[in-house]
Backbone bond lengths (Angstrom), bond angles and torsions (degrees), N, CA, C in turn:
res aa  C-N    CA-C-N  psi(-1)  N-CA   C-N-CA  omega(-1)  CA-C   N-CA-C  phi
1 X - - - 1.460 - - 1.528 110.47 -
2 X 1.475 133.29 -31.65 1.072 157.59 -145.06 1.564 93.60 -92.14
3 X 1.029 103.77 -53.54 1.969 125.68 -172.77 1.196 103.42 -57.69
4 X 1.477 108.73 -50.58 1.609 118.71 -163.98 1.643 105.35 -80.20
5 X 1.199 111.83 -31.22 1.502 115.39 -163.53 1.944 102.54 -69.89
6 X 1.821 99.16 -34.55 1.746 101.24 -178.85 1.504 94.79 -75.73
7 X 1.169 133.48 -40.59 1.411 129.77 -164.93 1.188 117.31 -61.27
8 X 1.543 112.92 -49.13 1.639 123.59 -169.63 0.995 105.40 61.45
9 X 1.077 141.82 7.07 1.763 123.75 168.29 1.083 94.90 -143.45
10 X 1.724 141.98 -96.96 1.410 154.62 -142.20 1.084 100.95 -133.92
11 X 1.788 110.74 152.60 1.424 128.29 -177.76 1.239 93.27 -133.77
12 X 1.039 120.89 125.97 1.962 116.29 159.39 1.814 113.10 -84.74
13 X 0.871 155.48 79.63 1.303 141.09 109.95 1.432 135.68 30.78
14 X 0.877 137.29 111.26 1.982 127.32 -161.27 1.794 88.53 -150.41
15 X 1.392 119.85 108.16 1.405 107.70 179.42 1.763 77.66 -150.92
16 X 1.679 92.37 153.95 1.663 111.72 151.85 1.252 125.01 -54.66
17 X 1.381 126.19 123.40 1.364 149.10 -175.26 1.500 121.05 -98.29
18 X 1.200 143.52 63.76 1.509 131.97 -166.56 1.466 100.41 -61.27
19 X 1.708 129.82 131.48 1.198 119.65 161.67 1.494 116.56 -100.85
20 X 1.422 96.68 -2.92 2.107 90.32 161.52 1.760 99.32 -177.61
21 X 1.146 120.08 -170.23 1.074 139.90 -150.83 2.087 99.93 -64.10
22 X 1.053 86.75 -60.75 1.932 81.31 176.89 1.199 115.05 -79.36
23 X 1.559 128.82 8.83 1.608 134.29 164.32 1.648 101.54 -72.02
24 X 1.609 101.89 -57.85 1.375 119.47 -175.16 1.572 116.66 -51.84
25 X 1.446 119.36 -28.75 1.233 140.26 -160.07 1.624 93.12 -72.64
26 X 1.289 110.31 -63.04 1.393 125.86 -172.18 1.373 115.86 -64.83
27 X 1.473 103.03 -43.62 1.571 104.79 161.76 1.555 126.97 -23.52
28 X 1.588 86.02 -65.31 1.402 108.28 -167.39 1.735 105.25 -68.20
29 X 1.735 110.68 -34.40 1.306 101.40 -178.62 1.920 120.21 -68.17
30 X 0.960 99.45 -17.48 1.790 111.92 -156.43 1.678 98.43 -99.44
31 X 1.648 107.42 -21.80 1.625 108.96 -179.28 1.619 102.26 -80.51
32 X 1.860 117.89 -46.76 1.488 113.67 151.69 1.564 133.61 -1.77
33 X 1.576 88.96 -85.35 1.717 131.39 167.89 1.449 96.98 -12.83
34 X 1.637 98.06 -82.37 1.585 128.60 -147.27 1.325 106.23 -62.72
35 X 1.503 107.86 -55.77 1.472 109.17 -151.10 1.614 106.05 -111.24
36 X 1.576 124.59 -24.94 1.582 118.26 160.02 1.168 117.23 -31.98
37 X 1.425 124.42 -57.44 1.457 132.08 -151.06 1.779 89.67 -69.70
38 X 1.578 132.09 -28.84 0.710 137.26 -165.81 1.751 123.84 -81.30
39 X 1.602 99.00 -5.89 1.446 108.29 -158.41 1.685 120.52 56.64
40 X 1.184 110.00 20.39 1.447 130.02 167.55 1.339 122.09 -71.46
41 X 1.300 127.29 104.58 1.777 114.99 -149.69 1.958 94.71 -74.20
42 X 1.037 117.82 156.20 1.324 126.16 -172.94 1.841 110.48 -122.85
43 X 1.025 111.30 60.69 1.264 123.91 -178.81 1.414 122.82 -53.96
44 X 1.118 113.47 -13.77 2.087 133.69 -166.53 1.125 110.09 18.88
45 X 1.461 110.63 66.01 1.291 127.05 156.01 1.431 137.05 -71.97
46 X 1.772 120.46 29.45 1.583 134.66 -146.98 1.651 91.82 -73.07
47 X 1.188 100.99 146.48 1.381 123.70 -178.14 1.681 120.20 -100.29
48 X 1.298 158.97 138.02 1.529 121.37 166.60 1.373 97.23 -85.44
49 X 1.181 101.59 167.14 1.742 113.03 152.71 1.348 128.69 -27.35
50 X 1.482 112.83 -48.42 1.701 114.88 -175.71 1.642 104.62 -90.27
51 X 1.276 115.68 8.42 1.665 122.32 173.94 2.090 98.88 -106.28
52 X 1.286 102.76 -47.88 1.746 77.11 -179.29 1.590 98.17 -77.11
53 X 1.191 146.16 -18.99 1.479 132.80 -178.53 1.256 108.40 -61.44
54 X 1.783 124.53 -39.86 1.459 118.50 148.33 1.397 137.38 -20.80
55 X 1.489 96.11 -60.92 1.507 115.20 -148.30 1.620 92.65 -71.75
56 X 1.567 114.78 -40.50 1.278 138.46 -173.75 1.901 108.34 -41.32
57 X 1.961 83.32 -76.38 1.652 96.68 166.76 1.083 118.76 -35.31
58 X 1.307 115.96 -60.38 2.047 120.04 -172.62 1.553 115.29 -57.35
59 X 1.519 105.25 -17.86 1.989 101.96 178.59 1.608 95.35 -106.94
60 X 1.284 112.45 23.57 1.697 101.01 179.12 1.312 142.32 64.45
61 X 1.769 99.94 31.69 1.420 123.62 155.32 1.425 121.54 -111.70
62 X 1.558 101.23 170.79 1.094 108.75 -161.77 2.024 108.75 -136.71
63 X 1.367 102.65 118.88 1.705 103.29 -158.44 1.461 84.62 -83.08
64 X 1.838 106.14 117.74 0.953 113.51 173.19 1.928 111.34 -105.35
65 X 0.894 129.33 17.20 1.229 169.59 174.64 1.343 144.44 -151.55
66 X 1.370 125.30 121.82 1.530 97.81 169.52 1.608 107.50 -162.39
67 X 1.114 132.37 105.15 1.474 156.27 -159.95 1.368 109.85 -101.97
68 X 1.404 117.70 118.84 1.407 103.21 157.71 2.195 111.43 -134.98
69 X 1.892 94.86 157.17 1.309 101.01 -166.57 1.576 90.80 -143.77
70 X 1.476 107.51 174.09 1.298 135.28 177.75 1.376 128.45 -100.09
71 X 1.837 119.23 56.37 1.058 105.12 -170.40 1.487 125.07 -52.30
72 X 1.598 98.23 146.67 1.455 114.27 147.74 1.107 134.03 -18.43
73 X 1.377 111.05 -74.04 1.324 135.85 -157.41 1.692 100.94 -124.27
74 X 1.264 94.31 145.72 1.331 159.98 -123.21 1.821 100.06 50.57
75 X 1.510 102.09 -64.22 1.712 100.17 -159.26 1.593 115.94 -71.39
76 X 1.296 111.94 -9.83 1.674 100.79 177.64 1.385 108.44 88.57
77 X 1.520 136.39 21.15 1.015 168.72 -165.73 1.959 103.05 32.46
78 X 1.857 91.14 62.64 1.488 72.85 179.79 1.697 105.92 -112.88
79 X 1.364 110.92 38.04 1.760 115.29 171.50 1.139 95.98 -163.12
80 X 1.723 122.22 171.22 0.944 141.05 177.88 1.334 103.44 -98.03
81 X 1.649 110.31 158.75 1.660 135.48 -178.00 1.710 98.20 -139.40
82 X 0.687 107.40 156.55 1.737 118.94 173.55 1.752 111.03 -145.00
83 X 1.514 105.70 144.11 1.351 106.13 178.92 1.873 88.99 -127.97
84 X 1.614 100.75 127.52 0.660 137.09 164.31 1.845 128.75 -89.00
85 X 1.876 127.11 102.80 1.215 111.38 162.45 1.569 111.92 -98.76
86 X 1.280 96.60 148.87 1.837 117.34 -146.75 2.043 70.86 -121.07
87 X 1.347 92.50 131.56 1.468 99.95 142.10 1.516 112.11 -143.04
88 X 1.598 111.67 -179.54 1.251 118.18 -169.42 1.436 92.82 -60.14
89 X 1.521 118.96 167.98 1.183 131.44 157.46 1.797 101.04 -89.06
């Protein structure tokens, strides 16, 4: 809400996407990886796509975009990420 309120128009969104069970797997392995070493608590809270488009709707946006790919980098493209543009409803 915070994002949207400085933006006034669109927020883009860029989060991890599990599209099934061994997406999620990797998720969880590469969030380990990344952010342990970091003292970064790793809660593996992965969302799919049709769960943040929810979450989106319910605070009164509207995915006016929404793309997903396999980065490279960091994971070696072994899960999906999606970027999401959110505008007001």
């Amino acid at each position: 809400a915070e994002a949207m309120r400085v933006a006034r128009k669109s927020v883009l969104v860029l989060e991890d996407t599990p599209f099934n069970k061994i997406d999620l797997l990797f998720n969880k392995g590469w969030d380990w990886v990344l952010n342990q070493r970091h003292g970064i608590p790793v809660p593996f809270t992965f969302r799919s796509r049709e769960d943040w488009t929810g979450i989106f709707s319910q605070n009164g946006f509207r995915v006016d975009h929404a793309e997903s790919y396999r980065p490279k980098w960091p994971t070696l493209g072994m899960y999906h990420h999606t970027l999401f543009v959110l505008e007001r409803r």
